[in-house]
C-alpha distance (Angstrom), angle and dihedral (degrees) to the residues before:
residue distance angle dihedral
X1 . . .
X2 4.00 . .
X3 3.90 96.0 .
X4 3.98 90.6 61.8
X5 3.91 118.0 90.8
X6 3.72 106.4 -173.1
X7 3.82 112.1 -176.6
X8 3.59 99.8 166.1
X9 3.52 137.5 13.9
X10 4.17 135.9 -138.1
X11 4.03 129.7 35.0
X12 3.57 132.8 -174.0
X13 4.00 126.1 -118.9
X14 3.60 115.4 -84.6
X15 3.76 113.8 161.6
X16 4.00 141.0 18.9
X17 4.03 86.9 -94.2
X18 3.76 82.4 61.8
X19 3.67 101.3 61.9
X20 3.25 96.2 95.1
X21 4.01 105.7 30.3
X22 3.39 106.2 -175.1
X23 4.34 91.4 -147.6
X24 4.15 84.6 65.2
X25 3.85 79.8 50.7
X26 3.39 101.5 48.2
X27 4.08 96.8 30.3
X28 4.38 80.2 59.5
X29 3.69 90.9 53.2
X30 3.65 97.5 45.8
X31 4.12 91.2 43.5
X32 3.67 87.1 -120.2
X33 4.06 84.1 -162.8
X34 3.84 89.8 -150.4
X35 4.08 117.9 65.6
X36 3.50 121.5 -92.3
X37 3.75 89.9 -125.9
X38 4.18 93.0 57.1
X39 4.19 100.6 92.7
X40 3.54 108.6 -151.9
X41 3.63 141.5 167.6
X42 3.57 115.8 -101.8
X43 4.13 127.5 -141.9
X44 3.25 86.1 -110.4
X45 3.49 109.2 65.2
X46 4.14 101.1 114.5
X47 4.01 82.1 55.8
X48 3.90 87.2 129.2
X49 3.87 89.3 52.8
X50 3.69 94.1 49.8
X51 3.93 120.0 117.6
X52 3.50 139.6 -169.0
X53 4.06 137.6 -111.1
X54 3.88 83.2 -92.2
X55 3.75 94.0 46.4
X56 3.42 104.5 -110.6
X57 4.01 126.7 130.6
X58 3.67 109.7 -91.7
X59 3.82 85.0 -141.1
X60 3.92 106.7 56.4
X61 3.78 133.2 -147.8
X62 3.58 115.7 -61.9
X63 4.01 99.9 4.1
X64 3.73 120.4 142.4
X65 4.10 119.0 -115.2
X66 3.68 124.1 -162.9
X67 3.24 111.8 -140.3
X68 4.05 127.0 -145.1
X69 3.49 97.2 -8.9
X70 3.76 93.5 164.6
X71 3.86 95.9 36.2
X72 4.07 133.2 15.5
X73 3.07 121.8 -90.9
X74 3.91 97.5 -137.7
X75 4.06 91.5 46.6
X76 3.77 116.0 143.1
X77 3.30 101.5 -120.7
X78 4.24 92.6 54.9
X79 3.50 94.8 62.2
X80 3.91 88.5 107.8
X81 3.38 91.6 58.9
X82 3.35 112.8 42.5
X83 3.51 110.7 72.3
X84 3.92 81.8 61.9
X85 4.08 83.9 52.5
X86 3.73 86.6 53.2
X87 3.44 89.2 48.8
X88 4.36 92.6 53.8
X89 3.93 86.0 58.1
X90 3.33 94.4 47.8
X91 3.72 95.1 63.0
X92 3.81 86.5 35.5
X93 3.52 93.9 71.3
X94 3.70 91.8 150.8
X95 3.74 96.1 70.0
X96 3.02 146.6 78.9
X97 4.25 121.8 -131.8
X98 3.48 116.4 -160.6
X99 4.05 107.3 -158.3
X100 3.20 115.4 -171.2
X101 4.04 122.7 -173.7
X102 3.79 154.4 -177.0
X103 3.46 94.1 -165.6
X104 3.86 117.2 57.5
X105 3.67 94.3 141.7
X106 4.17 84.8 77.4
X107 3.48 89.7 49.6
X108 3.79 116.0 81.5
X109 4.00 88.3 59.4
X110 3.64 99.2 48.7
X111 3.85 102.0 55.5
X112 3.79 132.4 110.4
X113 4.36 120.0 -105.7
X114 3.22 88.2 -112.9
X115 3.83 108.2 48.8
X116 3.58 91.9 119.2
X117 3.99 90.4 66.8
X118 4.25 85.9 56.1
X119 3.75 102.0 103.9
X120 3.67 96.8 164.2
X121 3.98 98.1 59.9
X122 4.08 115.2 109.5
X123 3.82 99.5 -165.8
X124 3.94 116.0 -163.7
X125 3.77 137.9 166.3
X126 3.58 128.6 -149.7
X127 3.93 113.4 -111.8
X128 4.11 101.8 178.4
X129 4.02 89.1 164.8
X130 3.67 138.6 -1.0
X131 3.30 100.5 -82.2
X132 3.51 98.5 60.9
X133 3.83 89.6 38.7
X134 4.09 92.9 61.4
X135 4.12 87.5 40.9
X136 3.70 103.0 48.1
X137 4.20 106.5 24.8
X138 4.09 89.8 63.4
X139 4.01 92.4 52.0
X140 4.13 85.6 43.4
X141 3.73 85.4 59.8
X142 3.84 94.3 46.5
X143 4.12 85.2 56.0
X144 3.73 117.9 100.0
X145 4.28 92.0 -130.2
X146 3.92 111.0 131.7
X147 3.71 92.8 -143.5
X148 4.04 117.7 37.0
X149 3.52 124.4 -174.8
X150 3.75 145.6 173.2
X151 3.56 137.4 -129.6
X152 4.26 122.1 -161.3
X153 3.79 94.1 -169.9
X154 3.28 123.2 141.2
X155 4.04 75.7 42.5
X156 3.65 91.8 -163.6
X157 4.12 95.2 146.6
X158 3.98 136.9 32.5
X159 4.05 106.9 -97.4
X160 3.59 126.4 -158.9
X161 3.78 121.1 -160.6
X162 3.35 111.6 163.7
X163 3.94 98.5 118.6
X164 3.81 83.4 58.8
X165 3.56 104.3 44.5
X166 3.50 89.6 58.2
X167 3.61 96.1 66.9
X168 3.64 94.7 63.4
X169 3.89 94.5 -125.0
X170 3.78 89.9 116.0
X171 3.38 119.6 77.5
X172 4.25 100.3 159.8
X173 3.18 137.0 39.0
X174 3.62 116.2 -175.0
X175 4.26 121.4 179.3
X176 4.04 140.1 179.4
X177 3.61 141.9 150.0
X178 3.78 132.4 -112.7
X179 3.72 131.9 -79.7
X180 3.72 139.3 -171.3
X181 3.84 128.0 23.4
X182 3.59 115.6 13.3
X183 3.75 98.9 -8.4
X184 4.26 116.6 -178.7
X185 3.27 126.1 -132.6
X186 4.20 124.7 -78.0
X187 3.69 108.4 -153.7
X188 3.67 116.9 -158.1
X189 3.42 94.8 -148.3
X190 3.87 81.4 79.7
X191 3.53 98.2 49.8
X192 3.69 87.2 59.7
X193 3.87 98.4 49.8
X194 3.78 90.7 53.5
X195 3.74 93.5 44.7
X196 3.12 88.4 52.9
X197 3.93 96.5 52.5
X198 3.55 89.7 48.1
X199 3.44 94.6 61.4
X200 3.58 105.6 48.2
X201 3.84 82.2 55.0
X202 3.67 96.6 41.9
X203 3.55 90.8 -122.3
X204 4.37 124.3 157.9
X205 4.16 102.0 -98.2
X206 3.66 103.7 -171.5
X207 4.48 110.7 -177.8
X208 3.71 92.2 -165.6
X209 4.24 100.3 174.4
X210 3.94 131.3 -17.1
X211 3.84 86.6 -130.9
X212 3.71 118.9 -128.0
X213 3.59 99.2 -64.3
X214 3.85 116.0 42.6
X215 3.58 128.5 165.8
X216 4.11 120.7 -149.5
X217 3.36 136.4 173.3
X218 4.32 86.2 -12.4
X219 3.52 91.0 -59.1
X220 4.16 115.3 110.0
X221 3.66 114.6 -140.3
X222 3.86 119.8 -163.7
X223 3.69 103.3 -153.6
X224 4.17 106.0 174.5
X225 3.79 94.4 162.3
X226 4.18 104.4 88.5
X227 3.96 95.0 -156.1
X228 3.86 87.9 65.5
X229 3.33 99.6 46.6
X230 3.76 93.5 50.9
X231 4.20 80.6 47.3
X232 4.09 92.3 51.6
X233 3.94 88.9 39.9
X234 4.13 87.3 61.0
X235 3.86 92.4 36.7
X236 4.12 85.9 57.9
X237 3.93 78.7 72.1
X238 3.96 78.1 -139.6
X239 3.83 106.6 131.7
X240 4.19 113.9 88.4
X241 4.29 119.1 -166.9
X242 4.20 78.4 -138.1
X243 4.04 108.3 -177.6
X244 3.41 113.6 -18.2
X245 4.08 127.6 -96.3
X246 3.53 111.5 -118.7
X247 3.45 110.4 -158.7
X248 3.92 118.1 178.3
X249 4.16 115.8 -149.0
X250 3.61 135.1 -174.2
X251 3.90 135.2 -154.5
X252 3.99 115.3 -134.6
X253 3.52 85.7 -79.7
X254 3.75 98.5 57.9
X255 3.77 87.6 -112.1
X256 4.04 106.8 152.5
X257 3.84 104.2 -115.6
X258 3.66 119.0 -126.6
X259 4.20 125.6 -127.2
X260 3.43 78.5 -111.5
X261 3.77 95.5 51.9
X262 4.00 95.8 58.0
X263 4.02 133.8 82.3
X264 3.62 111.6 -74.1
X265 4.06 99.4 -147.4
X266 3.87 115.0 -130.1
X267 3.95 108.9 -139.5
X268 4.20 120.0 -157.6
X269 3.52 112.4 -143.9
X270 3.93 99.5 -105.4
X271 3.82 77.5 56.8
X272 4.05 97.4 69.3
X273 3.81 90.7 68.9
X274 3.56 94.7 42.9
X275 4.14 109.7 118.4
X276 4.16 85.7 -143.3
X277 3.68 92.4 52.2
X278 4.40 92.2 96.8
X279 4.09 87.4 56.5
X280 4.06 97.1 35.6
X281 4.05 137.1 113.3
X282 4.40 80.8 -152.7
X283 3.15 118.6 -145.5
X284 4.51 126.3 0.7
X285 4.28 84.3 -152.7
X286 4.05 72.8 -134.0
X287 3.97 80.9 159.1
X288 3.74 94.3 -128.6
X289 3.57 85.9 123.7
X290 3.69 87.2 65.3
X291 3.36 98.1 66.8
């Protein structure tokens, strides 16, 4: 996928969303020959800084990158590399980096001097449950990030977060259910309540996939196939634009781009009832599709 950035690889289990970590799934299926728990740096790790035959950035202007999707970004063991990392989207002042983590308590100590000059960072936490919601959303608001998100995925719990909303802090709010091997229950009832928060704060909801086992209206649905529960997760009618993100990006010359400036994303058709569509780059045009 072109809106991943994977520097390193492996984590360890850190909280009850993690129980069933979907990397140690996938890593098992794909006879990842080292351990899941092993964090290493991948070959891939100046991925931003990659060009094309014509000498363009693979990743254009204004694009969104995950970041760490099969690690965390703030795991011990990266600490070598991440100041380097830092250093990628800092020259990559064109994109966006979406970092997600599970560990914002490491965070405050491990950034750069300058991280209040980063204008492109989207800094989330993971809040699969309430607990984790009231322990990591207060230290995300203590952390010098210009845009601060969360993400309820694993959704394993209902979450209420009202009293943060209302600060203003938040400005995403991303959910989904659990998939593969031992995957808990996603209630809608839950999706609804935080919808519904969002809303009244004018907050980005994003429903992005029911996970495989989702329970509506008292009925439990098993739903293993990941295209429909992206499909159902749109149908819910759930996911609100809210106020919009403004995120400002520079050339190489620290010129301010221009909407006009940035990567227009191309969308397929299957991709307009997608529930990841609001917080997607669409489609590479890899050609795959083709054949």
């Amino acid at each position: 996928m072109h809106d991943i950035w994977s520097p390193w690889h492996g984590c360890h289990k850190k909280s009850p969303g993690c129980l069933n970590c979907y990397m140690f799934y996938l890593d098992k299926i794909h006879k990842n020959k080292r351990s899941s728990n092993e964090v290493y740096r991948t070959t891939n790790f100046n991925y931003p800084l990659q060009r094309n035959r014509s000498g363009e950035y693979k990743i254009k202007s204004g694009e969104q990158i995950r970041v760490c999707m099969s690690s965390d970004f703030f795991v011990e063991e990266a600490d070598k590399w991440r100041e380097e990392a830092f250093d990628i989207m800092r020259k990559r002042k064109d994109v966006i980096f979406f970092i997600l983590t599970k560990r914002p308590e490491r965070v405050k100590d491990k950034l750069p001097k300058d991280i209040l000059e980063f204008e492109n960072i989207f800094f989330n936490v993971t809040c699969e449950n309430q607990e984790m919601a009231d322990e990591r959303i207060p230290i995300l608001f203590d952390l010098p990030f210009k845009h601060k998100g969360i993400m309820c995925a694993p959704f394993i719990g209902e979450v209420k977060i009202e009293k943060y909303l209302k600060t203003g802090k938040i400005e995403q709010v991303i959910v989904g259910g659990e998939n593969y091997d031992g995957a808990r229950v996603c209630n809608f009832d839950w999706v609804k309540v935080l919808h519904d928060e969002c809303v009244k704060y004018n907050v980005r909801f994003c429903f992005i996939e029911t996970g495989t086992k989702f329970l509506k209206d008292g009925k439990l649905y098993i739903i293993p196939n990941k295209d429909t529960q992206s499909l159902i997760a749109y149908k819910s009618n759930m996911n609100y634009e809210g106020e919009k993100i403004d995120f400002k990006l520079y050339d190489e010359f620290n010129n301010l781009l221009t909407s006009e400036e940035l990567y227009t994303p191309f969308f397929r058709d299957k991709c307009h009832t997608c529930g990841s569509k609001m917080i997607c780059n669409g489609c590479s045009i890899c050609g795959k599709c083709n054949k």
